[in-house]
Structures are given as C-alpha cells and as structure tokens.
C-alpha positions, 0 to 999 in steps of 0.5 A, spaced: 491 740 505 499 742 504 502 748 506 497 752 510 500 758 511 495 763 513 497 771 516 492 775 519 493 783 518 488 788 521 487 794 517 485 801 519 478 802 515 478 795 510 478 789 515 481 783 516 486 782 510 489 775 508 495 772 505 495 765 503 499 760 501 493 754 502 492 750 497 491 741 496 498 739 494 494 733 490 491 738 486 498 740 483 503 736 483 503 733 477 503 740 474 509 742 478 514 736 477 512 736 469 513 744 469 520 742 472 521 737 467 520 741 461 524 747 464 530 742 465 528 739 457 529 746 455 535 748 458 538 742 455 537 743 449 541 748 444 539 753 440 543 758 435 543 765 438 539 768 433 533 762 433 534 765 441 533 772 439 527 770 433 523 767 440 524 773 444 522 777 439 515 773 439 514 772 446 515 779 448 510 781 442 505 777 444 507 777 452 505 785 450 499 784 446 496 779 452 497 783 457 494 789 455 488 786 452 486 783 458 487 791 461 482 793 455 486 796 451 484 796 444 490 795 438 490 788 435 496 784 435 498 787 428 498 794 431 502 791 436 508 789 432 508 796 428 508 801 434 513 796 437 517 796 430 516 804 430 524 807 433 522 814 433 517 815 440 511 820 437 511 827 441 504 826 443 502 817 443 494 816 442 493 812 450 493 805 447 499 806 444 502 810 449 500 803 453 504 799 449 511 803 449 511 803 456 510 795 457 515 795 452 520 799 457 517 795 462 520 788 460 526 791 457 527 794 464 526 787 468 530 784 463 536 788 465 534 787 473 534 781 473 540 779 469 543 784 474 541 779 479 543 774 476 550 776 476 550 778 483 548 771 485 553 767 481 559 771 485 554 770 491 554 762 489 562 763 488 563 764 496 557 760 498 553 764 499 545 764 497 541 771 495 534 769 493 530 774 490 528 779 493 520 783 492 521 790 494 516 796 495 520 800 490 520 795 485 513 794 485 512 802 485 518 803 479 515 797 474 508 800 476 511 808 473 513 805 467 507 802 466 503 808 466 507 813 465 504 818 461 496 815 460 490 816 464 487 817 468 489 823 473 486 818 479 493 814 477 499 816 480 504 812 476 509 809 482 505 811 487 499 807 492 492 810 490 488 813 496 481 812 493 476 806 493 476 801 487 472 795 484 474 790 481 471 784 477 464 783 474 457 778 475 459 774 469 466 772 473 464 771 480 461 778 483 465 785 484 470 786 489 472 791 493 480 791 495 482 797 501 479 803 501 485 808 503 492 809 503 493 808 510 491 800 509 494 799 502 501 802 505 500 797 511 499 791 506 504 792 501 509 792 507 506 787 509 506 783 503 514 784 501 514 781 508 511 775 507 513 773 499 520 774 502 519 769 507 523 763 508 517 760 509 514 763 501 520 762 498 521 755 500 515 754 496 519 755 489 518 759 484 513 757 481 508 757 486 511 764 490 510 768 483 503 766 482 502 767 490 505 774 488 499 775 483 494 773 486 495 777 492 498 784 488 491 782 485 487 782 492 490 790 494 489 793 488 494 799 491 494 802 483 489 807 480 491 803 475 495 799 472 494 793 477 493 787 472 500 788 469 504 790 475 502 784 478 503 779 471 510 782 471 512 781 479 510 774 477 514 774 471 520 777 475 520 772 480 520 766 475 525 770 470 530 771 476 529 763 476 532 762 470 525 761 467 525 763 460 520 765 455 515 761 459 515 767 465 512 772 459 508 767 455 503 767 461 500 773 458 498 771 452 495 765 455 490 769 461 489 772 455 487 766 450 483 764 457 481 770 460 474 768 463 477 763 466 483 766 469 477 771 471 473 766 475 478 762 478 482 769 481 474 770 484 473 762 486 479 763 490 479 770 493 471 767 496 473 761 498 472 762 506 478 757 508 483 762 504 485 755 499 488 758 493 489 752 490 484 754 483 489 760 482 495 756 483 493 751 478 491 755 473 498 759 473 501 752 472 496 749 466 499 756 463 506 755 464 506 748 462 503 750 456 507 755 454 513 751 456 511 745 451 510 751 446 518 753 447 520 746 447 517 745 440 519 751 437 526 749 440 526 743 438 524 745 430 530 750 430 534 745 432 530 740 427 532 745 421 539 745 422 540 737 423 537 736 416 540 742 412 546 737 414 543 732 412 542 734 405 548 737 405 551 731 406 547 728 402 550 731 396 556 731 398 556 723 397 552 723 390 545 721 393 542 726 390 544 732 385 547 739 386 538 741 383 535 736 387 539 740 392 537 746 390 530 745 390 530 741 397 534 749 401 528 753 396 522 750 399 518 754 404 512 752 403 507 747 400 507 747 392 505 743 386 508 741 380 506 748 375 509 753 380 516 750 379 515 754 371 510 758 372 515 764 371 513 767 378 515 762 385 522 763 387 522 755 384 522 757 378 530 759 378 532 751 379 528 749 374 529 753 369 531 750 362 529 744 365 523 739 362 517 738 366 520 731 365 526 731 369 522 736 374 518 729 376 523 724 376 527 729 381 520 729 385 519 722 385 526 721 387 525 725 393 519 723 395 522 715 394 528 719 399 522 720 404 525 727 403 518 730 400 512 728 402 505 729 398 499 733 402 492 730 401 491 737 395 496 733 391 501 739 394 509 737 396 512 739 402 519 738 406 517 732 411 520 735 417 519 727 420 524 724 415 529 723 421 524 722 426 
C-alpha cells in the first residue's frame, strides 16, 4: 500500500465522511508512466493548425455527448452536433438541448480559465515562482451554474449546495448511496475538500491521480441538486487541462460513457471498500486516459501521414515518376472505388478521366499499385495505401 493519506471529518447529521488518497501503487504504474509517454509523444509531435482545431471540434463534441448521456439526457450524437452547430440560441430551449448548450458554455468557460492560468504561471516560472493549480468553492459553484442554468428541476439551484437528501446509484451497480443530507454537512465538506485537493500533499500525487481523486470524491458529496456528475467530470477535466493535457482531459467523457456500467461499478467498489482504497476508481480513470491519448496520437499521426505523402506525390511528379493524371487521380481519391466509377459519369474521378480509354486508366492503375501507392482491397476495390512510407 502507497500513498495512504486518509482525512477523517465529523459532520453535524451525516457521519464521519472520508477523503482518500490510497490506493496500490502496483496496480497503476504501468497506466501512469505510459499516460506520460503518450503525453510527451503528443507534444512532440506537429500538427497544422486547422488539423488542431478539426480535433477540438470532435472531441469537445463527443466530450459533450458523453457527458451528458451518462446524466440521461436523451438526444443522439447527431442531435448533438446539430444544436451545437445552431448559432441563434432558441427563446424557449426543450431541457435536453438546453442542457447541451449549457455544457457547451461550460467548456468554452474553462478553456478560457485555464488558458488564463496558464499564462499567469509562464511569468510566475519567468521569476521562479511555482502556482499550482488551485480548486476553489467558487469555481465548483460557477462551472455547476453554467451547467444547469435554466433546466429543471426547481430542487437545483444552479451554483449553490443543495439542502435536501439524495441517492445515488442502483442495485445493478454496486447498491444505492446516500451522500450528506443537509446544507450544513455539505458546506462543511466542500471547504474541506478544496483543503485537502489543494494540499502539497495531493498535488504532489500529479495531475493524473489528483484530477480522478477530485471526481471521485465530487462524486461522494454530492452537493448539487443536480448536476453533480458534469460538475465533477469538468473539475477533473480542469485539473488535467491546467496541466497542459490536451484532448484526452475532455475525451474521459465519452470513454465513461462507452464503459458506463463500468465506471458505475467500480465508483461503488471503491466507495464500500472499508479501508478507503480507491484504487479500482483511480485505475480506471487511467485505462480511459491512456486510450484516449493513443486515440489522439493516432489522429495526430494520420494528419501528419497525409501531408508527408502529399509531399511525396508531388515530388513524385515533379521528378516524371508518374504523370500530371496519375497525379490527379492519386489527390481526387477519397474513398475506396472500382474501375467503373472512373467513367460512370457520377464520381468526382470521372473528371480525370475523361476522354480517357479504360485502357490508359488500367495502365495508370497497375502503375500505381507496382509504385505501392495503390492498394487492392479484398472486394477487388483500390485505395490509397496509407503504409506505403511505413
């Protein structure tokens, strides 16, 4: 057992309520130290900027659908992107989509925060001074209102800590929990856990395991009406965001969402286990974050793969390697075809080879698979081969 910090606080009508930060060192390592290789791959790696914002869109999308369909919320991925695509915000927004644009408001929000602390703790680092990230009540309380503002239920509050009891959780998942009761406990709690995730101590965890500490135990309070389970998933998001993690921090989402029964169950496991070990939670935050970071890297690495090649065309007409229509044919592909959609009159391939002989298009063809620019598929389709330069 590593890292056994365990704090102890009495509250008024809910018992004894326990921060943790135990957990097997053994049962993590390999997830942690590969998290950071793939981290420190990503940032080596260049990419255009408009690749860069093509992979923000899409993550914030499906970070958005993910978050919110874990709540419940019915809309499909498609519905998603067609409310977040709608620039005129509607007078009265049905509460699924008005759910939506508020998440959306809500990462536009710590984007700009942590870009502002980010910039702050350049000049801080100029003079040699350390900032780590601070957690605070009032941020807790601001992502929470722009997450439920203007949604039922009227027992939220957006931005303020509930004064009623709650459960959470099912039978299926590992049994039903019932966090704080009253104000007074949860207003306790919540100053004691910007206390105890702001300690030399938690931050000296790392990012990584601070951010799913913070869930987790976001998680465990409850202090929200509603609301509970974005605020927390955007807290670790911050926390790893103000890191200089990207992508990954807002991919977590969607990879609870993929596993929810999972994220469910060990959530349970470690909120029974009767040593405080939160190992299973802290484990699987990391599986989701390593999976999501090779996702990245690969998206990255595609990017970059498309452009080396566009070069290597290029330069392969350049030096009479192939011709200015093989050249053509090459840049106009974008999916697999067959021989007939080069003069069916209907696929943009159609334009090459025009007043062309289905001759010449076949000795173009075999030229190109013989260059290991072409590639035949098992259903007799061509396609580029994306391998060619390993």
């Amino acid at each position: 057992m590593d890292k056994n910090t365990v704090k102890k606080i009495m509250t008024f009508k809910s018992g004894v309520f326990v921060f943790s930060s135990k957990f097997f060192s053994e049962d993590i390592t390999q997830l942690l130290v590969e998290t950071k290789i793939l981290h420190a791959t990503i940032k080596d790696i260049p990419i255009l900027p408009e690749s860069f914002a093509s992979i923000e869109e899409d993550v914030i999308r499906k970070s958005i659908f993910g978050t919110a369909a874990i709540e419940g919320n019915p809309l499909k991925e498609t519905d998603v992107q067609r409310v977040l695509s709608e620039k005129q915000k509607a007078e009265k927004l049905k509460d699924a989509e008005q759910q939506i644009k508020n998440l959306k408001d809500a990462y536009d929000g710590i984007h700009h925060f942590v870009d502002t602390y980010r910039q702050q703790a350049a000049e801080m680092l100029k003079r040699k001074e350390v900032s780590p990230f601070v957690i605070t009540e009032d941020l807790i309380k601001w992502i929470h209102g722009l997450i439920t503002n203007g949604i039922l239920p009227s027992t939220n509050i957006p931005g303020q800590y509930r004064n009623h009891p709650v459960k959470v959780g099912d039978k299926e998942h590992g049994g039903i929990d019932t966090p704080p009761k009253i104000f007074e406990d949860i207003n306790q709690l919540m100053k004691e856990f910007c206390l105890w995730i702001n300690s030399e101590e938690i931050i000296g965890l790392g990012p990584e395991i601070r951010a799913a500490l913070a869930h987790y135990h976001l998680g465990l309070i409850h202090p929200f009406g509603d609301g509970n389970g974005r605020t927390a998933r955007l807290i670790e998001a911050i926390i790893l965001l103000s890191s200089g993690v990207k992508y990954a921090p807002l991919m977590l989402s969607n990879f609870y969402y993929r596993n929810i029964d999972e994220y469910f169950m060990v959530f349970s496991q470690s909120r029974k286990n009767k040593e405080h070990v939160v190992t299973p939670f802290i484990r699987f935050m990391l599986r989701g974050m390593v999976e999501s970071l090779r996702e990245i890297k690969d998206r990255i690495i595609a990017f970059v793969r498309v452009l080396v090649l566009k070069n290597y065309y290029q330069r392969l007409k350049d030096t009479k390697k192939i011709s200015q229509r093989q050249y053509d044919l090459i840049n106009s592909i974008s999916m697999p075809f067959v021989t007939e959609e080069l003069f069916d009159g209907k696929s943009p391939l159609c334009i090459v080879y025009r007043n062309i002989s289905k001759r010449t298009a076949l000795r173009d063809l075999e030229k190109l698979i013989q260059m290991n620019i072409l590639t035949v598929t098992e259903d007799k389709k061509y396609m580029l081969n994306a391998l060619m330069l390993g």
